[in-house]
MMTF fields as JSON, N, C-alpha, C and O atoms, coordinates in Angstrom:
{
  "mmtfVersion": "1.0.0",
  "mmtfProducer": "UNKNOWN",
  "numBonds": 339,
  "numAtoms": 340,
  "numGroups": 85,
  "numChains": 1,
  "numModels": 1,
  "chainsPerModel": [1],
  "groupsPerChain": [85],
  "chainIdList": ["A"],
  "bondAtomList": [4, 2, 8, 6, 12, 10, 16, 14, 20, 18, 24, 22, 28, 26, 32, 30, 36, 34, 40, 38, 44, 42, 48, 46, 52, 50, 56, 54, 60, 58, 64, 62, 68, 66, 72, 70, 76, 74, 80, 78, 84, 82, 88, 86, 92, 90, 96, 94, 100, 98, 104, 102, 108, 106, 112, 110, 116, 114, 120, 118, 124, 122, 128, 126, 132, 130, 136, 134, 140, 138, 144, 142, 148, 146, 152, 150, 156, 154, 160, 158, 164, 162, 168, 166, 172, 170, 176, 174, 180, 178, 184, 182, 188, 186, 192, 190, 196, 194, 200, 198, 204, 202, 208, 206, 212, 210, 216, 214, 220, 218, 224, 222, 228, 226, 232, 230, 236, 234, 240, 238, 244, 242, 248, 246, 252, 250, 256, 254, 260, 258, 264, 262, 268, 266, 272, 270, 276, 274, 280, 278, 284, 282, 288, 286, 292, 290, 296, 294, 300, 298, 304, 302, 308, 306, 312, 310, 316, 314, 320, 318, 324, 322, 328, 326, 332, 330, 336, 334],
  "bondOrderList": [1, 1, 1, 1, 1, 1, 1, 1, 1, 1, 1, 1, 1, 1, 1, 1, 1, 1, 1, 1, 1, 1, 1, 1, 1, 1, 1, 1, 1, 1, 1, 1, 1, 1, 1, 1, 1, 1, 1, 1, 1, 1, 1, 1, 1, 1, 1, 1, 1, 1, 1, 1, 1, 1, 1, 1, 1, 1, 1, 1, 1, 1, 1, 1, 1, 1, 1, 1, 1, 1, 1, 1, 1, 1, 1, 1, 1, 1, 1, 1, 1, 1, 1, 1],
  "groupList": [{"groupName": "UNK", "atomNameList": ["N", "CA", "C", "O"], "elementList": ["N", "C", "C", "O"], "formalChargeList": [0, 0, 0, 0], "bondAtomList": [1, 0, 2, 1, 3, 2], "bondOrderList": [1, 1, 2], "singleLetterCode": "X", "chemCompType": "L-PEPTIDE LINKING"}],
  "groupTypeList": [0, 0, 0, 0, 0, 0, 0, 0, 0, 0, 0, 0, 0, 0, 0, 0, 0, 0, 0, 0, 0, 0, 0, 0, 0, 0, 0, 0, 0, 0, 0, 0, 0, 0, 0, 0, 0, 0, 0, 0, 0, 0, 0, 0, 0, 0, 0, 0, 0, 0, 0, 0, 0, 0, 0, 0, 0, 0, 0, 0, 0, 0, 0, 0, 0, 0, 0, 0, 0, 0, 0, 0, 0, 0, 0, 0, 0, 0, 0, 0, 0, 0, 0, 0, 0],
  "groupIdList": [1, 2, 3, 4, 5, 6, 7, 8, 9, 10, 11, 12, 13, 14, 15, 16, 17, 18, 19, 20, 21, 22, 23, 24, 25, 26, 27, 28, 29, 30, 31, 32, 33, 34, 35, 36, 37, 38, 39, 40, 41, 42, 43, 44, 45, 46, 47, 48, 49, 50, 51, 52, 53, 54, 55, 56, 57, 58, 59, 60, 61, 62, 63, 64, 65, 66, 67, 68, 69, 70, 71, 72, 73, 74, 75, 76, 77, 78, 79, 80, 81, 82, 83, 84, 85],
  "secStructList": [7, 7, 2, 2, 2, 2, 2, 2, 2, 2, 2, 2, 2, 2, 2, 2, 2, 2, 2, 2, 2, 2, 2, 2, 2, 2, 2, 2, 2, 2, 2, 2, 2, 2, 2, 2, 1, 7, 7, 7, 7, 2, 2, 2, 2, 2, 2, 2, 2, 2, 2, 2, 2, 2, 2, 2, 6, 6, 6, 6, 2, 2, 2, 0, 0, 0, 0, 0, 0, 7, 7, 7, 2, 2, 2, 2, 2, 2, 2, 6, 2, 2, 2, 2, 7],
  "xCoordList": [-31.816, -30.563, -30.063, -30.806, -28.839, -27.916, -27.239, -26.172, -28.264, -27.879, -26.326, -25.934, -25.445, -24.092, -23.7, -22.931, -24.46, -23.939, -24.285, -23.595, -25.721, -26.319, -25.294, -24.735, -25.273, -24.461, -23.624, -23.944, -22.207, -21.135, -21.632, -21.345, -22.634, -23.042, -23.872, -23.904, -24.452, -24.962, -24.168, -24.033, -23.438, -22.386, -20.88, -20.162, -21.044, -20.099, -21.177, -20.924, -21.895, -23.259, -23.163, -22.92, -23.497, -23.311, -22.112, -21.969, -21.362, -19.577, -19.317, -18.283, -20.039, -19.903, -21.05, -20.726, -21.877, -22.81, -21.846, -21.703, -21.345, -21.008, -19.444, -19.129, -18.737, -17.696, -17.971, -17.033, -19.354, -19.953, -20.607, -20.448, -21.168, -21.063, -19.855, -19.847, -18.621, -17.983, -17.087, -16.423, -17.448, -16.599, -17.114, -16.495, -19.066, -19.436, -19.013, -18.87, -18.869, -18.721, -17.206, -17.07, -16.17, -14.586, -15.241, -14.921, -16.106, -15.919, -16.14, -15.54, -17.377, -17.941, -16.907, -16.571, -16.125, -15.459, -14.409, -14.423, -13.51, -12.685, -13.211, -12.463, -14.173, -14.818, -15.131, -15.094, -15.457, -15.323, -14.025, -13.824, -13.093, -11.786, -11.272, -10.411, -11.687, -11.185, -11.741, -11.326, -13.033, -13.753, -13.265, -13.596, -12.699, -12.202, -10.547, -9.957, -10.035, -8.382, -8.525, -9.269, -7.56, -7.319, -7.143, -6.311, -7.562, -7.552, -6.501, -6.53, -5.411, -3.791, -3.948, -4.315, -3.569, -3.66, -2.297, -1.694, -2.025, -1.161, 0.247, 1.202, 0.507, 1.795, 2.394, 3.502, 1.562, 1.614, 2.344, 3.393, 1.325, 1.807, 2.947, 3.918, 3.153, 4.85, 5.765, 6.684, 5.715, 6.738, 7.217, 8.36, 5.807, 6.068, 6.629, 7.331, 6.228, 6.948, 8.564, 9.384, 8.957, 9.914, 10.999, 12.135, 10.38, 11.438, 11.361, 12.028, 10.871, 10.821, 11.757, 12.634, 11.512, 12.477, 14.299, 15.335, 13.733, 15.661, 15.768, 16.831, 15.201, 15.285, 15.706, 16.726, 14.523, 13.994, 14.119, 13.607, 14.808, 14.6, 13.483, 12.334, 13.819, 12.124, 11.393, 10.163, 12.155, 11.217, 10.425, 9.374, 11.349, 10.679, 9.732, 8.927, 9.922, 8.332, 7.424, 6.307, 7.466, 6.405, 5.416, 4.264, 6.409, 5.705, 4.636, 3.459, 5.715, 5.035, 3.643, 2.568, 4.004, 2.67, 1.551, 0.49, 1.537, 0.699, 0.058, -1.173, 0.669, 0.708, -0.029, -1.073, 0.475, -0.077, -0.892, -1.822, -0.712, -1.774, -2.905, -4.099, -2.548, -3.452, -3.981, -4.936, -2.437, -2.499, -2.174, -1.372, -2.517, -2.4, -1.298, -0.518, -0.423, 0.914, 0.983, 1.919, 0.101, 0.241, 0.787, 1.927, 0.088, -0.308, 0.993, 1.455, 1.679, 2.681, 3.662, 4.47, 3.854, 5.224, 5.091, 6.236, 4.318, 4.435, 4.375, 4.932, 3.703, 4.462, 5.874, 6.416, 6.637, 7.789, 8.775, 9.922, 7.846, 8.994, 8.654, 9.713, 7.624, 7.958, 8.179, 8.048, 8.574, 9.221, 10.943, 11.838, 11.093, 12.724, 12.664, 13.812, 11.61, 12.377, 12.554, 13.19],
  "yCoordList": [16.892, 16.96, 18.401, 19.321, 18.592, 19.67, 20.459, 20.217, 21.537, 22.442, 22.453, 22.623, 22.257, 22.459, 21.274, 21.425, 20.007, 19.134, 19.115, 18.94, 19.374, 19.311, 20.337, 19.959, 21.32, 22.2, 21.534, 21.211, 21.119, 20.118, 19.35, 19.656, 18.029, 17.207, 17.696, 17.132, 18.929, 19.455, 19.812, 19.427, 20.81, 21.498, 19.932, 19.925, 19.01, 17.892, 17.224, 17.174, 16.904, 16.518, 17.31, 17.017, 18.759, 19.838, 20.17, 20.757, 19.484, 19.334, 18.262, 18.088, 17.09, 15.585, 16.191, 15.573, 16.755, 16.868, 17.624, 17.195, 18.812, 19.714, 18.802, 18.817, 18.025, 17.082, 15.539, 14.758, 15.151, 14.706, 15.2, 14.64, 16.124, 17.153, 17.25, 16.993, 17.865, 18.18, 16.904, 16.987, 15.473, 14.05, 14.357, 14.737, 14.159, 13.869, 14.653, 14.284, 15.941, 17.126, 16.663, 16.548, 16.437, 16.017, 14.791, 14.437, 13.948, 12.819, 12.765, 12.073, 13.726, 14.276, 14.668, 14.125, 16.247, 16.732, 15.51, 15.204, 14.812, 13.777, 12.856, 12.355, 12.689, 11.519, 12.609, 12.193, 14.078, 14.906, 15.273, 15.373, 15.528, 15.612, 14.195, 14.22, 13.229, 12.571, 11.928, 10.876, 12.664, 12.052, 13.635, 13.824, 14.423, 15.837, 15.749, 16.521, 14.467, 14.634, 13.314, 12.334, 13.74, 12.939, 11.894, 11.489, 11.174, 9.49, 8.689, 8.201, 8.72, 8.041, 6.246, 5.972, 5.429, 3.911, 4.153, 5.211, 2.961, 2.865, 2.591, 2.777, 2.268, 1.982, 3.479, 3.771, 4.449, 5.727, 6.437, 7.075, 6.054, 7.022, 6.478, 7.23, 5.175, 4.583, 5.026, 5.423, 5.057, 5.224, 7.07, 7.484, 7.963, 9.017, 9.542, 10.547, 8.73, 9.026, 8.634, 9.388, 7.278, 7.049, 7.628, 7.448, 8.697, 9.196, 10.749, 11.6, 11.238, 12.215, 11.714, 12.464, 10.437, 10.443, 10.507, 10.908, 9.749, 9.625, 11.399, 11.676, 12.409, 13.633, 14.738, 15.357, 14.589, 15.63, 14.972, 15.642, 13.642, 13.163, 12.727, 12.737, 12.315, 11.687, 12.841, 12.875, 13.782, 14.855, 15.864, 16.441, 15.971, 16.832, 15.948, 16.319, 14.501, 13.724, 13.576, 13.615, 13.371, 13.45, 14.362, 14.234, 15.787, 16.928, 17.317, 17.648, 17.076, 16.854, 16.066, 16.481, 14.674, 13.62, 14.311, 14.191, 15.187, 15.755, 17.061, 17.052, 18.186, 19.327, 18.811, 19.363, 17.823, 17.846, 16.386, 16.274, 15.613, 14.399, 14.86, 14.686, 15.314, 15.248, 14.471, 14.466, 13.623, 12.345, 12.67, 13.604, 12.21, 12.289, 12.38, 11.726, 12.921, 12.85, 11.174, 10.521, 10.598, 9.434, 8.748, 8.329, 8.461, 7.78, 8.079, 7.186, 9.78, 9.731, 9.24, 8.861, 9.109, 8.847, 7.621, 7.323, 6.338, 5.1, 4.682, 3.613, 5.417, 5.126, 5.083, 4.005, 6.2, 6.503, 5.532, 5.241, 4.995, 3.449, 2.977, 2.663, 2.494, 1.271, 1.259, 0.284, 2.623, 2.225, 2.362, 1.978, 3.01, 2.888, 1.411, 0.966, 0.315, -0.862, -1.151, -2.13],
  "zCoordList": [59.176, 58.458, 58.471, 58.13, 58.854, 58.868, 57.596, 57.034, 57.313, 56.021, 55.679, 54.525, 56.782, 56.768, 55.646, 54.697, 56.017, 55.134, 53.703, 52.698, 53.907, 52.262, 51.185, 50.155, 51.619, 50.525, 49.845, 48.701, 50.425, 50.118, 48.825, 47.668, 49.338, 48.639, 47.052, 45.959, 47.524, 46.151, 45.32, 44.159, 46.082, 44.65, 43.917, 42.917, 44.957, 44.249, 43.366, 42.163, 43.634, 42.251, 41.069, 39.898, 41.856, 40.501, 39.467, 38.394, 40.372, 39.359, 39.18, 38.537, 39.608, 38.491, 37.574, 36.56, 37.27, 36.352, 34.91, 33.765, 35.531, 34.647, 33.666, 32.476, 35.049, 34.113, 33.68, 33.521, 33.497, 33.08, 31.398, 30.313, 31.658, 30.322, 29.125, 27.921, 30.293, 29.587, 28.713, 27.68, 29.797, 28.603, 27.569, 26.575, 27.716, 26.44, 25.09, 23.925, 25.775, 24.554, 23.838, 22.619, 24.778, 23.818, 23.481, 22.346, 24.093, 23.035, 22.034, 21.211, 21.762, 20.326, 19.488, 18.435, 20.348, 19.084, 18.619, 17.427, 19.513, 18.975, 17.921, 17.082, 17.953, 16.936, 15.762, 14.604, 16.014, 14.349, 14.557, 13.347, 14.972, 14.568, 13.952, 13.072, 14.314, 12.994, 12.143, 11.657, 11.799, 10.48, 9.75, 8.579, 10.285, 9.3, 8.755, 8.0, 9.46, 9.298, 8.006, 7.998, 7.05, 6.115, 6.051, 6.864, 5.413, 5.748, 4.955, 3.825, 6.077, 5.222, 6.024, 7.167, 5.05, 5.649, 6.497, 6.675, 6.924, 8.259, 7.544, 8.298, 6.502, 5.482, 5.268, 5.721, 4.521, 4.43, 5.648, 5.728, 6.603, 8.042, 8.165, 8.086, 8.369, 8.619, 8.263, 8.979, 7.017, 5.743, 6.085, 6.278, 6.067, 6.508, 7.783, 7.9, 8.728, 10.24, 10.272, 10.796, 9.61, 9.186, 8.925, 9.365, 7.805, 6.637, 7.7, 7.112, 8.802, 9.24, 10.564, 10.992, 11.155, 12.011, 11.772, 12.301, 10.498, 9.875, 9.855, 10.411, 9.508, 8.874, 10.411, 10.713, 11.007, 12.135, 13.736, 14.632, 14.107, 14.964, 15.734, 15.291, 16.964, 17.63, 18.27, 18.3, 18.78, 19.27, 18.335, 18.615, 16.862, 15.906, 15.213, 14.358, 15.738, 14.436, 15.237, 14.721, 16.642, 17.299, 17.553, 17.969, 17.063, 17.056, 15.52, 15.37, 14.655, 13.531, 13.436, 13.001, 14.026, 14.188, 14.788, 14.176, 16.114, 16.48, 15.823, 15.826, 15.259, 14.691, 13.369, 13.022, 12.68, 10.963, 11.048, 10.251, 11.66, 11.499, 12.505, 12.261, 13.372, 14.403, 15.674, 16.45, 15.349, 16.607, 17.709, 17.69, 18.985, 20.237, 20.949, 20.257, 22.3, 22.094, 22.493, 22.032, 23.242, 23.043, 22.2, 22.4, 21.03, 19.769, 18.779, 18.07, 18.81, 18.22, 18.478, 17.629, 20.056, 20.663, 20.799, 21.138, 20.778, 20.404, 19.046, 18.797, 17.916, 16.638, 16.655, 16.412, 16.932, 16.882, 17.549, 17.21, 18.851, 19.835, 19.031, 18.487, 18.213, 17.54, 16.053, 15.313, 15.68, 14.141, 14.454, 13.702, 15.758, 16.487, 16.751, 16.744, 17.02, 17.213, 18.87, 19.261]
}
């Protein structure tokens, strides 16, 4: 077997290893980022995203949603389609 090839194959092992690592580690912190964020029921968040969209529009509550709840830009910007309806 040809050293030329082995290298390649090691260092791509060695960087699925290291981003392998690195899922587990965000998966961790995500699961303590939200046993540390305040625990509002889903009526609350509504009512609050709500009264911020009538206020600040969809780009300033989505920002809000992310900045002070701590939600995903995902997660904010589909609250927001669906309390728009």
């Amino acid at each position: 077997m040809n050293i030329g090839m082995f290298a390649p194959l090691a260092a791509m092992l060695f960087f699925l290893g290291i981003i392998f690592q690195q899922s587990k580690k965000i998966k961790t912190l995500r699961e303590e980022n939200k046993k540390s964020l305040p625990n509002e029921n889903n009526d609350e968040l509504i009512a609050l995203a709500s009264e911020k969209l009538k206020t600040i529009g969809d780009i300033n509550t989505v920002k809000y949603l992310r900045e002070e709840k701590g939600m995903s830009m995902i997660e904010a910007k589909q609250l927001v389609d669906i309390i728009k309806g």
